[in-house]
C-alpha positions in Angstrom: 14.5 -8.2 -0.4 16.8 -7.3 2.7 15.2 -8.1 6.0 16.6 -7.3 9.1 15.9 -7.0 13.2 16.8 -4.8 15.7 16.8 -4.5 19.2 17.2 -1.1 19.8 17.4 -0.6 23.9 14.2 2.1 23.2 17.1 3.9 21.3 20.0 4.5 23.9 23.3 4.2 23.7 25.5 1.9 26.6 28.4 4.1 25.9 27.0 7.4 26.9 23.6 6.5 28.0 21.6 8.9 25.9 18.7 8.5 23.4 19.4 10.3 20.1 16.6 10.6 17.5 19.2 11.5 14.9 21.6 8.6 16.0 18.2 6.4 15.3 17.3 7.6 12.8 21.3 7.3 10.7 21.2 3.3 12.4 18.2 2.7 10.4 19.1 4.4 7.2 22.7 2.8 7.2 20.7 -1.2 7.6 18.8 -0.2 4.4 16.3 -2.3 4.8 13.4 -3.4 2.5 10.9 -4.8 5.9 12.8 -4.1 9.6 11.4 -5.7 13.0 11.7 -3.6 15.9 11.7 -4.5 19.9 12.3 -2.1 22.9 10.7 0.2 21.2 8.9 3.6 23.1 6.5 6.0 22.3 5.7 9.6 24.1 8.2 8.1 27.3 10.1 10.8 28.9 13.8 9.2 28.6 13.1 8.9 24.7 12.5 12.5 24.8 8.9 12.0 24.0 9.7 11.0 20.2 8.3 8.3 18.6 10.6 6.1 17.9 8.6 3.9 15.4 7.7 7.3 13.2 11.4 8.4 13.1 13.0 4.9 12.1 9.4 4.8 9.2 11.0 8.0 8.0 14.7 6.9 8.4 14.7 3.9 6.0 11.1 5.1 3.5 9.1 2.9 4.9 5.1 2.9 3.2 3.7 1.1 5.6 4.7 0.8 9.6 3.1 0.1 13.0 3.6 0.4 16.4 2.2 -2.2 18.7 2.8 -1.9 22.5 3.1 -4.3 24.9 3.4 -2.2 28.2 2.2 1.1 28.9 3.3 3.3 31.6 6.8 4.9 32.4 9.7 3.4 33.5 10.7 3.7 37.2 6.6 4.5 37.8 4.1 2.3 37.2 4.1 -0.2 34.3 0.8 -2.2 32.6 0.0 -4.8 30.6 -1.2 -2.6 27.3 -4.6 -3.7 25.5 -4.1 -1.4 22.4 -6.4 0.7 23.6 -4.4 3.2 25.0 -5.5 6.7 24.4 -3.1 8.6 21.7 -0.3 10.1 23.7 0.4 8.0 26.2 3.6 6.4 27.0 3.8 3.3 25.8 7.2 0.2 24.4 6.6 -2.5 22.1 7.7 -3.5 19.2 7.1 -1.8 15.7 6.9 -3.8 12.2 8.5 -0.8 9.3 8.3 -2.1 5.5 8.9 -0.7 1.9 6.5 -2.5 0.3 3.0 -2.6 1.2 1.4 -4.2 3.3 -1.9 -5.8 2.8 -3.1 -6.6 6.1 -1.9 -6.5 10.0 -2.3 -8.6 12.7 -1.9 -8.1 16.8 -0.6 -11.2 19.0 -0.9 -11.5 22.2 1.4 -13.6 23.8 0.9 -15.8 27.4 2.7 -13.7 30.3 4.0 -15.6 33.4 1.1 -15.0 36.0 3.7 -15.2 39.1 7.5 -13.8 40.0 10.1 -16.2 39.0 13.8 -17.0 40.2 16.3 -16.1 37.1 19.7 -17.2 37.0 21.3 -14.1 35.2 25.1 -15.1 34.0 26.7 -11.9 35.9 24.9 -12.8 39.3 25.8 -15.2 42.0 22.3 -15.3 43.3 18.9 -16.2 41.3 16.9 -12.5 40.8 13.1 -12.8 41.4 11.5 -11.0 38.6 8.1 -10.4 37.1 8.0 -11.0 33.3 6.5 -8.3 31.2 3.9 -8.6 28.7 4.9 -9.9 25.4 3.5 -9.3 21.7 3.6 -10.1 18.2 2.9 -8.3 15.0 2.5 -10.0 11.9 2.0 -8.2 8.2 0.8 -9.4 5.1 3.4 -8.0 2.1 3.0 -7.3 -1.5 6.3 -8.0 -2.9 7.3 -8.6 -6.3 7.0 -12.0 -6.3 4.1 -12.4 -4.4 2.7 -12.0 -1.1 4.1 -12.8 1.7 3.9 -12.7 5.5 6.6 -11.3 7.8 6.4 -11.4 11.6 8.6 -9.6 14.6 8.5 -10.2 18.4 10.4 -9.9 21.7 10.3 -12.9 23.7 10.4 -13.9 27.7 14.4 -14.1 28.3 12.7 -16.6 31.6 14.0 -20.3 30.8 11.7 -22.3 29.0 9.0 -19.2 28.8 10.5 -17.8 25.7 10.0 -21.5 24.0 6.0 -21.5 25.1 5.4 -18.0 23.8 7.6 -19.0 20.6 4.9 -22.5 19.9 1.9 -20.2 20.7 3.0 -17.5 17.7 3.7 -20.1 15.5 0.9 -21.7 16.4 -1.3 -18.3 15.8 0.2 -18.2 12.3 -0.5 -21.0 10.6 -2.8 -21.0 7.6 -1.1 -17.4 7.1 0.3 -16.6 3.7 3.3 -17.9 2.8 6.4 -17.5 2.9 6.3 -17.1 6.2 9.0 -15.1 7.9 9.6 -14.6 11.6 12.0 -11.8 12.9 13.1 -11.1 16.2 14.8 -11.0 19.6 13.8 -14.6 20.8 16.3 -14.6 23.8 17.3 -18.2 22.6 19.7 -19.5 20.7 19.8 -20.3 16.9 19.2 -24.8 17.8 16.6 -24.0 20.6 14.6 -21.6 18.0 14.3 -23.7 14.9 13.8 -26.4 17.2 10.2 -25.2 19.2 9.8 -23.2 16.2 10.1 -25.6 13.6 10.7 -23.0 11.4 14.2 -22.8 9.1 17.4 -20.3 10.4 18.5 -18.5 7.3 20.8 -15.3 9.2 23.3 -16.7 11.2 25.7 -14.4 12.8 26.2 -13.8 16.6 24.3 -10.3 18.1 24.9 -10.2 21.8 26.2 -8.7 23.5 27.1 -5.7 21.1 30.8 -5.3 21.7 31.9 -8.5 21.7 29.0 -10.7 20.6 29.1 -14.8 21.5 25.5 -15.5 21.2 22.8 -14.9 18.8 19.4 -14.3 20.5 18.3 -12.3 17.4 16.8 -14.4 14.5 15.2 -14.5 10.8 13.3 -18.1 10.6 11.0 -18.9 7.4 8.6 -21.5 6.0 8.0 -21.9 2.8 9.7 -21.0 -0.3 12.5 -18.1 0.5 16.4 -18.3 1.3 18.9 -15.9 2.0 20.6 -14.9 -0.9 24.0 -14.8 0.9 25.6 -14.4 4.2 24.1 -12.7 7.1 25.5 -9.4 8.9 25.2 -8.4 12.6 25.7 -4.9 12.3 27.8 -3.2 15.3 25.9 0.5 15.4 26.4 3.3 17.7 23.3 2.2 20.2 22.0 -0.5 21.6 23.5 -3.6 23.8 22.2 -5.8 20.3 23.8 -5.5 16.9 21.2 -5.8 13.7 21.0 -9.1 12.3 20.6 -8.0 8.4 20.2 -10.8 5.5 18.7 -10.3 1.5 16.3 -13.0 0.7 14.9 -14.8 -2.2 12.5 -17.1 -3.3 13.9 -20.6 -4.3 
């Protein structure tokens, strides 16, 4: 089984700025992944051509079973809000999407604790702190029927605050347990690969630095696991024509 997470910058490339649906879409296909976790992910927005992105990477790779969970609606540059999942079909939305070949038994929505207040954020490329507002986060977790048995498999996009990310991290893992296991979580955790097994206390099994793309020297993009699964050799961060991520990509196995 190959697993693999992507941050895909809602599909635009750094080096000429443009979303291409087709670019997507030949990304996805060239990962060939068996169950792919998605973050920056839009739907109907205006500067993704009002595609849906989740739909054309489903299509991309075969996927039987995918969905689409957002955690902000709105459009960029107007007004921006926390999303419920009640958001009437059609409107602009970016989350994070969940795409597998095998099927999926069940699907579950997480809801992850937001920073009520603006925060100072050192940024390395910045002499002076930045006062942002953190967005919403969420988690989506599914339920697989794979050849050797069920298993559950998990993406997010966590707070890149300091020490947010690692509260937001505990509460998932927190919100799956009892799940079905092996567990897997994928994802772009905006920590690094100690800090993430550590609050996670889950085990790494991709290792290979993702960010930034074109020279990448840390890995905020992970695959952790509990329970009875290892990677079946060496992880890949693939370099692909969009996004300031590479794909982490690793084939798995059951010990």
């Amino acid at each position: 089984m190959r697993i693999a997470t992507f941050n895909i910058l809602h599909g635009r490339s750094p080096d000429d700025g443009r979303v291409d649906v087709e670019r997507l879409a030949a990304a996805v296909k060239r990962l060939d992944a068996d169950v792919l976790g998605l973050q920056e992910v839009d739907r109907d927005q205006p500067r993704s051509m009002g595609a849906d992105l989740t739909a054309v990477a489903a299509e991309a790779m075969g996927a039987v079973d995918s969905q689409f969970v957002a955690a902000l609606s709105g459009t960029p540059g107007g007004t921006w809000m926390a999303a419920t999942g009640d958001e009437q079909p059609g409107s602009a939305s970016y989350g994070i999407a969940l795409l597998s070949r095998l099927p999926v038994v069940s699907w579950r929505v997480i809801r992850l604790p937001t920073l009520p207040t603006r925060v100072p954020v050192w940024f390395r490329d910045q002499r002076r702190a930045a006062v942002v507002k953190e967005e919403p986060r969420v988690a989506v977790a599914a339920v697989l029927d794979a050849p050797h048995g069920q298993l559950t498999v998990a993406t997010t996009h966590l707070s890149f605050v300091p020490g947010w990310g690692s509260v937001q991290l505990r509460r998932l893992v927190r919100s799956l347990t009892g799940t079905r296991e092996p567990l897997v979580l994928t994802g772009d955790l905006n920590m690094e690969t100690r800090q993430a097994a550590r609050v996670s206390g889950l085990r790494p099994i991709a290792c290979a630095a993702t960010f930034p793309a074109e020279a990448p020297s840390r890995q905020l993009d992970h695959v952790l696991v509990r329970g009875p699964l290892r990677a079946a050799g060496p992880a890949e961060a693939v370099r692909l024509p969009l996004s300031d991520h590479r794909a982490l990509v690793v084939s798995c196995e059951v010990a």
